[in-house]
C-alpha positions as CSV (number, residue, x, y, z in Angstrom):
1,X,-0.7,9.8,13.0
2,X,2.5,8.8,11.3
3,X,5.6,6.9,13.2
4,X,7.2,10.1,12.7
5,X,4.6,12.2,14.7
6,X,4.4,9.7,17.4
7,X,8.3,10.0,18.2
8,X,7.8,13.1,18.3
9,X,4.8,13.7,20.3
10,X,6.5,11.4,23.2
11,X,9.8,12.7,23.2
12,X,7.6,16.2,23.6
13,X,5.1,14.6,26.3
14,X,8.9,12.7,27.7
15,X,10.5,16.7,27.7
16,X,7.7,18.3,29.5
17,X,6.9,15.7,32.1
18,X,10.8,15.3,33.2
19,X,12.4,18.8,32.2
20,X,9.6,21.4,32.4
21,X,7.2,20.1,35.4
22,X,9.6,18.2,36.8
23,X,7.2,15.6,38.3
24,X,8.1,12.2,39.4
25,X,10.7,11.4,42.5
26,X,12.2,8.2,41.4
27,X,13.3,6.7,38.3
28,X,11.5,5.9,35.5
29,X,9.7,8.6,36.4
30,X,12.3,12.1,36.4
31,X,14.4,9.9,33.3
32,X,13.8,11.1,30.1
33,X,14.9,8.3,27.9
34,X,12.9,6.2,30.4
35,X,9.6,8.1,29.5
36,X,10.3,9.1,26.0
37,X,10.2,5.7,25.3
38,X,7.2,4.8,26.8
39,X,5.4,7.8,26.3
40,X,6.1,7.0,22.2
41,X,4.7,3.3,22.9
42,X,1.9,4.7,24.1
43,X,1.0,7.2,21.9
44,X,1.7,4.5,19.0
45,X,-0.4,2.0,20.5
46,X,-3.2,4.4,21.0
47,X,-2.6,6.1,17.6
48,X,-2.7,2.2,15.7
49,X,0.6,3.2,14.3
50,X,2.1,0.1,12.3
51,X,4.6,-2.3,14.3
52,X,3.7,-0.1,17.4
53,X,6.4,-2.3,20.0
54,X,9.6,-1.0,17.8
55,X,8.7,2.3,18.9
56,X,9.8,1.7,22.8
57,X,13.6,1.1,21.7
58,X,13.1,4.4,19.3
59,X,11.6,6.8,22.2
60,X,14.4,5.3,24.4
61,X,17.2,6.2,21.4
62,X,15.5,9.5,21.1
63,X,16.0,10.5,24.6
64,X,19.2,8.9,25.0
65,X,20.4,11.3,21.5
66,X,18.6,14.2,23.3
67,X,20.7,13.6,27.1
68,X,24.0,13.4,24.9
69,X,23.3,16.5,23.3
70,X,22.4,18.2,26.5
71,X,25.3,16.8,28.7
72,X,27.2,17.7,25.8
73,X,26.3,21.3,24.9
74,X,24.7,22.6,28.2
């Protein structure tokens, strides 16, 4: 799995978890910068992706870009 795919996989997992099933009462749980950043540290940990810990501040930009949009647009 490429750094690409792993960004991408956890903002998914991040999406589904917060938007979609809507599980968790209390932050970081229903916060999806929160989880898409440590959902991609996760998978790029499992996945032995290179310089795995750079991808927590990535998964957190991601779902920070993602909110902005959102609030933005919807």
């Amino acid at each position: 799995m490429t750094g690409i795919q792993a960004i991408a996989f956890g903002f998914a997992c991040a999406f589904t978890w917060v938007e979609v099933l809507r599980l968790g009462s209390r932050k970081p749980f229903n916060c999806l910068k929160c989880m898409a950043g440590w959902f991609t540290l996760i998978i790029a940990g499992v996945c032995h992706v290179d310089y795995w810990p750079f991808y927590l501040p990535v998964g957190v930009a991601v779902g920070a870009l993602f909110e902005g949009i959102k609030m933005r647009w919807f």
